[in-house]
LOKOL-323385 format. One record per residue (C-alpha): residue in one letter; x, y, z. Coordinates in steps of 0.2 Angstrom, whole numbers, plus 2048, in hexadecimal, padded with zeros to 3 digits. Example, Ala and Ser with C-alpha at 12.3 -4.5 7.8 and 13.67 -1.06 7.14 Angstrom:
2
A83E7EA827;S8447FB824;
END
This chain:
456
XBE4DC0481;XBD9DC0471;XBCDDB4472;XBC0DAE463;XBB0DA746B;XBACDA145A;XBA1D9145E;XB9AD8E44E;XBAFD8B448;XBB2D7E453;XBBDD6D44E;XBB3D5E44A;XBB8D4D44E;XBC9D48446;XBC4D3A43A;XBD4D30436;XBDBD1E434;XBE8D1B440;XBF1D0D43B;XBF4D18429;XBFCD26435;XC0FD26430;XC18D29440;XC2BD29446;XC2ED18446;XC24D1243A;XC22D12427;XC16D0E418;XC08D1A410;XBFDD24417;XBE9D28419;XBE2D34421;XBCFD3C420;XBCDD4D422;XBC3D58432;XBBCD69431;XBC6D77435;XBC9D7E447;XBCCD8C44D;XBDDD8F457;XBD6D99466;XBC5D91466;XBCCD82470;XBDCD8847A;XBDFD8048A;XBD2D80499;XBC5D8948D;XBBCD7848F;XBB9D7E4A2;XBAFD8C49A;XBA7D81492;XBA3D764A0;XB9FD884AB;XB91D8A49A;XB8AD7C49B;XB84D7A4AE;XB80D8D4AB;XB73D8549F;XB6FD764AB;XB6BD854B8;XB60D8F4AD;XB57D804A8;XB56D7A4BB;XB4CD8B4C0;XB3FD894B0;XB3AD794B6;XB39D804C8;XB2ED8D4C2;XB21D804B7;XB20D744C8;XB1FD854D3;XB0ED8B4C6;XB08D774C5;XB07D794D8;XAFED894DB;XAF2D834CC;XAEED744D7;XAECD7D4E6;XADFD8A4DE;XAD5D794D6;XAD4D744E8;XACED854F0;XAC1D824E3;XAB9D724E6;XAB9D754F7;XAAFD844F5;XAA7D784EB;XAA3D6C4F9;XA9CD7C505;XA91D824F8;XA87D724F5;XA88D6E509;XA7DD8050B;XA72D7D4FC;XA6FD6B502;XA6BD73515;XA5ED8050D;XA55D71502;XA54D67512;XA4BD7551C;XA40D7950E;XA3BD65510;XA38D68521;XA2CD74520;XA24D6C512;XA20D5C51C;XA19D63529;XA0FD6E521;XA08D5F519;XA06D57527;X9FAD6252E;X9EFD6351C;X9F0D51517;X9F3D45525;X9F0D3751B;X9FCD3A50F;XA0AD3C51C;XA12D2A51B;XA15D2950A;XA1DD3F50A;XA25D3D51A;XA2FD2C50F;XA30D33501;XA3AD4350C;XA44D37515;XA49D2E505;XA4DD404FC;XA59D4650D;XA61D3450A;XA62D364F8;XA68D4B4FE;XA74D4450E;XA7DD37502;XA80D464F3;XA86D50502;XA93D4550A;XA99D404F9;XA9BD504F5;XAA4D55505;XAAED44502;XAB5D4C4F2;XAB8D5C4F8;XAC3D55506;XACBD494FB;XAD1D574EF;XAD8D60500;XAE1D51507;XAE8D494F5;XAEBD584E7;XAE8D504D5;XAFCD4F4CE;XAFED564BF;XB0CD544B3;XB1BD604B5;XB29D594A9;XB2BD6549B;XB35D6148B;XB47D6748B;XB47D68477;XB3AD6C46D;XB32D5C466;XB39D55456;XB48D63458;XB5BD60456;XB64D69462;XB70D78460;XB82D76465;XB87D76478;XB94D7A484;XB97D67485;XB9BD66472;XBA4D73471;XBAED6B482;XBAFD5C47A;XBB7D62468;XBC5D6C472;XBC7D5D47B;XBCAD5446B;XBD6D62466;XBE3D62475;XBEDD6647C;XBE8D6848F;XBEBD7049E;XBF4D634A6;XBFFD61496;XC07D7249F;XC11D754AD;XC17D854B7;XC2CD814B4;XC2ED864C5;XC26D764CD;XC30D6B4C3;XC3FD644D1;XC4ED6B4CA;XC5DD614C4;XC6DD614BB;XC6DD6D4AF;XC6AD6349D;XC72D70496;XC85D6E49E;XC93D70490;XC9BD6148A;XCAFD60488;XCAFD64475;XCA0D69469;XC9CD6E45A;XC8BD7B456;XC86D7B442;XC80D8B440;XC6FD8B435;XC65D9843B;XC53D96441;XC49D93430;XC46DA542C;XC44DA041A;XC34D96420;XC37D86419;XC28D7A420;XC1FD6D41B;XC18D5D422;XC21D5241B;XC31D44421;XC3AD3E415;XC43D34422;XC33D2842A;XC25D2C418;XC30D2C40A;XC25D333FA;XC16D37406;XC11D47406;XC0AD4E417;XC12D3E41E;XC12D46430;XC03D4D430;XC0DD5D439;XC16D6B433;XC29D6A435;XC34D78437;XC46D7742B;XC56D7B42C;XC66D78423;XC63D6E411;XC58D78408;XC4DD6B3FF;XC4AD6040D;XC38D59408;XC2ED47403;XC39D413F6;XC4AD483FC;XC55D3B3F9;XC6CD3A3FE;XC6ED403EB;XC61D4F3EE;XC66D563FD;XC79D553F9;XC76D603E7;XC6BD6D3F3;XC72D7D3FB;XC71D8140F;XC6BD8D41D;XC7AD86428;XC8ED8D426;XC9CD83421;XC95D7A414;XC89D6E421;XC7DD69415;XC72D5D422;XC60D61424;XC59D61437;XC46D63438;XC39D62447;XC27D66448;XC24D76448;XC1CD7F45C;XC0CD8D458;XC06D9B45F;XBF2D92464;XBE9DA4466;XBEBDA7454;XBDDDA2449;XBEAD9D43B;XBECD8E430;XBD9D88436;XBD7D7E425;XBE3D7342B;XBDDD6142A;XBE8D5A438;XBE3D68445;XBF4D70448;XBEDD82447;XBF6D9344E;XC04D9D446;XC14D95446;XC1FD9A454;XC31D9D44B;XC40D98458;XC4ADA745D;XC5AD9B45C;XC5CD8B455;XC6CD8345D;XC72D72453;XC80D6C45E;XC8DD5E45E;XC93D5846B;XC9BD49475;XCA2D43487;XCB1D38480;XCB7D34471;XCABD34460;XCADD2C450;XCA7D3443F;XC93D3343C;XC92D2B429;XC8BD3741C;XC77D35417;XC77D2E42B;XC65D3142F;XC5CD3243F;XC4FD3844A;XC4DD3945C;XC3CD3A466;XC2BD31464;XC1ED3A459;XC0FD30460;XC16D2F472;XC05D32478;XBFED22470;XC0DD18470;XC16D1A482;XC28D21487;XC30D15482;XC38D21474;XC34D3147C;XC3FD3C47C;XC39D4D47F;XC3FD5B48A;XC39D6948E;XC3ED7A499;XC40D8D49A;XC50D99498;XC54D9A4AA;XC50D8C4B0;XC5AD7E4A6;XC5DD734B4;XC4BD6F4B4;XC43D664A7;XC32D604A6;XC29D54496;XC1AD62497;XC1AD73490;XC23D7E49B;XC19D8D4A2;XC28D9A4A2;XC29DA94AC;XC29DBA4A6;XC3ADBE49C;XC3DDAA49B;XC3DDA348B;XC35D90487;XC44D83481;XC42D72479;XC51D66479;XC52D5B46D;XC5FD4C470;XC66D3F462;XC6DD2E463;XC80D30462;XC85D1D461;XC85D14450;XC84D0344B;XC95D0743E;XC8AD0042E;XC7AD0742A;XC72D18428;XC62D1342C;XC59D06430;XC47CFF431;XC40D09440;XC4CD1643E;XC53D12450;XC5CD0144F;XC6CD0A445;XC6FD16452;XC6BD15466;XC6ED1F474;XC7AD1B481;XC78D0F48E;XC82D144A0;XC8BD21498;XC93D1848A;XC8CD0E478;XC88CFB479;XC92CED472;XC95CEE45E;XC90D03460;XC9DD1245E;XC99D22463;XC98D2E456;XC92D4345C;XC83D44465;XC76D5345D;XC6CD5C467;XC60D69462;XC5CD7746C;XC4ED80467;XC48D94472;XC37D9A46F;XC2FDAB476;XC1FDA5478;XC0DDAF480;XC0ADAB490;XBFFD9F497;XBF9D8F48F;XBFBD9747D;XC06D8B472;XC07D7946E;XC11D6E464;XC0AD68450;XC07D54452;XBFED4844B;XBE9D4C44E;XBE9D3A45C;XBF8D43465;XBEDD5146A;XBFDD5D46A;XC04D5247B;XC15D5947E;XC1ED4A480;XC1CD4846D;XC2AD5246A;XC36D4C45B;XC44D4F451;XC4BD47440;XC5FD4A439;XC68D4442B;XC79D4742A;XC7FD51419;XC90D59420;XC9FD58414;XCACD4B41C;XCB8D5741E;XCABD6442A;XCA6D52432;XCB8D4E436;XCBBD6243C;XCAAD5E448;XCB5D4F450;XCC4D57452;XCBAD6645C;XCB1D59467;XCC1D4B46A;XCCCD5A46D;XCC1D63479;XCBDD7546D;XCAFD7E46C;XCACD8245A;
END
């Protein structure tokens, strides 16, 4: 796997206003400061274990430097003390020489002038006094230096003085770690408990065959939750079916446009787009979603119910999933994730899949209306998912969606969802919006399929 080591390209620190963010759920402008680019492969998951491995490398180096200054400090020491002690010996001898020389002096003048004895034999006794007490200072000192070694300092700067310091292995660690996603966003699909397989048929369905956006309609916009607001995700969504889905789509726009879907099924279905993260591509990107886009090798939109369905209203919007679950909770999280292979497991992480296995995300709609609206506030209220198997009290049940979208993906813990920059590319982000633009009469043909138990 290609890898760019490029420290010097790393992401800064994503400025932004949260409350501005325009999320699913929420409505109302937006404002957002820009960060320096990244690079895509610069931060993959774990790198910032590299970068923690760097750093105590660093620690290390700098650990045996200092050893080596205290190791020099002490042998200096050492050789100062050899030195005064020698010192100390050499004054001792000198001292013993002027004290015979004394001696023989004295007597010799004791011999030639006996009356002048007293006052020489004092005056010698007051020089070996004056000699004895230079003598045992002296050997004081040299002793002292033996038993207590003068400490001198041993710290040495880390930094030169006045200096700023170059850019770390922690730095680096901690931009990656503002990036995300991590390796415990990640999981092996074989240790997730198997289940029922999500995937199991329905008595009738409906699939709305629109390809998998290979005209590469994208842009980061929703109509649906920022209305007018350019980049009002703050993610790249991929496209299919109405062809002028964008900011400023509106029922009358999207019903004059033409269609990736057949039969005339003018509806746009969107969702953030999943990249490729050991590409350095798209690293301008203010909102740090960089990669190359992974297109979906197949892009199912299916219909389907377990009983009886109503018709869906035309311009009926909605979405499904939480954008900001990360921040916000599971309360409407609706992500789910596995590998070709292994549907009966399913996991809110990204599915490690094994060689010849192919990553899958399932995207599930509401499928009971309120009868009335086609929207509403918070874009949930008008239509709700089941409860016990069947729609609350003043609901009908109209065809469920369900998105099922197959990636081949690298190995390893190479690709992450785009998201809004808090999210940090969590998983459990995964959304979808819909709004329907079917003719009646396709609608009605989409009932009949499910109420009659056919697979069309």
């Amino acid at each position: 796997m290609r890898r760019s080591n490029r420290a010097t390209a790393v992401i800064s620190t994503l400025a932004f206003v949260a409350g501005g963010l325009v999320a699913v759920g929420t409505t109302g402008a937006v404002t957002v400061v820009g960060a320096a680019p990244a690079l895509a492969d610069h931060c993959l998951p774990g790198d910032h274990n590299a970068a923690e491995q760097n750093q105590q490398n660093q620690q290390d180096q700098r650990n045996r430097q200092q050893q080596q200054q205290n190791n020099q400090n002490q042998q200096d020491q050492q050789d100062q003390q050899s030195q005064q002690g020698q010192q100390g010996q050499d004054g001792q001898q000198d001292q013993q020489n002027q004290q015979d020389q004394q001696g023989q002096d004295g007597q010799q003048n004791q011999q030639d002038q006996q009356g002048q004895d007293g006052q020489q034999n004092q005056q010698d006794q007051q020089g070996q006094q004056g000699q004895q007490n230079q003598q045992d200072q002296q050997g004081q000192q040299g002793q002292q230096g033996q038993a207590d070694p003068i400490q001198e300092p041993t710290d040495e700067p880390t930094e030169e003085p006045g200096g700023s310091p170059s850019p770390t292995a922690t730095q680096e660690q901690n931009e990656c770690a503002d990036l995300g996603p991590f390796p415990e966003d990640f999981i092996d699909i074989r240790r997730v408990p198997p289940g029922g397989d999500v995937l199991g048929r329905s008595r009738g369905s409906f699939i709305s065959r629109c390809g998998t956006n290979a005209n590469g309609h994208n842009n980061p916009d929703n109509f649906i939750v920022a209305p007018g607001v350019r980049n009002g995700a703050h993610h790249l969504h991929d496209y299919v079916g109405n062809l002028s889905t964008d900011a400023f789509s509106t029922d009358e726009s999207l019903a004059a446009a033409g269609t990736t879907c057949r039969l005339g099924d003018k509806s746009t279905y969107f969702w953030p787009v999943l990249r490729d993260r050991r590409v350095d591509d798209n690293i301008g990107d203010p909102d740090g979603n960089v990669g190359r886009v992974l297109r979906p090798r197949q892009a199912i939109m299916l219909f389907r119910g377990s009983g009886r369905v109503t018709a869906m209203p035309r311009f009926l919007r909605m979405i499904t999933g939480d954008a900001k679950a990360a921040t916000n909770g599971g309360a409407n999280a609706n992500a789910k994730w596995t590998c070709t292979g292994f549907t009966n497991r399913i996991t809110t992480k990204y599915p490690l899949c094994p060689r010849g296995s192919q990553v899958v995300r399932i995207l599930d709609f509401p499928s009971c209306w309120d009868g009335r609206n086609t929207d509403s506030a918070n874009h949930r209220t008008h239509v709700v998912f089941p409860q016990g198997g069947s729609c609350p009290q003043g609901f009908r049940a109209i065809p469920q969606l369900r998105m099922i979208l197959t990636y081949s993906v690298a190995p390893g813990l190479s690709y992450a969802l785009d998201a809004f920059p808090e999210q940090k590319h969590n998983p459990i982000t995964d959304h979808a919006d819909f709004a329907n633009v079917m003719p009646d009469r396709l609608m009605n043909f989409v009932v009949s399929c499910i109420n009659r138990g056919r697979r069309c």
